[in-house]
C-alpha positions, 0 to 999 in steps of 0.5 A: 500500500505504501508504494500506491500512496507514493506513486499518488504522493508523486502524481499530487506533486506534478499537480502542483507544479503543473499549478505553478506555471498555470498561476504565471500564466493565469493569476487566478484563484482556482489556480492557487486552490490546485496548487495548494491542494496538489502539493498539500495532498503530495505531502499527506501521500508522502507521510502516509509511505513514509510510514513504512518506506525508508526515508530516502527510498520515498523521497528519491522515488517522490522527487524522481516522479515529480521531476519527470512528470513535471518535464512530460507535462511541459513538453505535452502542455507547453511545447517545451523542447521535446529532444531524445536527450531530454526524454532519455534522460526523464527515462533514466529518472524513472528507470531509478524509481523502479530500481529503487522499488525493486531493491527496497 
């Protein structure tokens, strides 16, 4: 249960990025509503895994699907540079979350 809580822990966080760039660009207070429930959410998840994670498993793997999710989605959403290098790159990211689940 605690890897569910923080694949959703990290799906929370790349809502709150996601709100970040959208509050630049909008400045609106639905915005700020998401961000705030998307990172609040993020952290719950978190200390829910943390609860019987490794510390530094959960925080690596967490990271790890908020920075990769958060490049996707700029390449997805906001035509950010979709270049090889960039995804093998997010590649190698999520290739290390699922070492770390496999060896914890």
């Amino acid at each position: 249960m605690a890897w569910i809580f923080l694949l959703a822990a990290g799906l929370f966080e790349m809502t709150g990025v996601w709100m970040i760039n959208k509050l630049h660009k909008d400045r609106n207070w639905q915005s700020i509503i998401f961000l705030l429930l998307g990172f609040g959410g993020s952290f719950f998840f978190l200390s829910l895994a943390m609860e019987s994670l490794p510390m530094g498993t959960a925080y690596a793997v967490w990271t790890g699907i908020g920075a990769a999710g958060g490049a996707v989605l700029g390449m997805l959403l906001y035509g950010e540079s979709k270049d090889w290098r960039r995804v093998v790159f997010i590649t190698m990211i999520l290739a290390s979350a699922i070492g770390l689940k496999l060896v914890s």
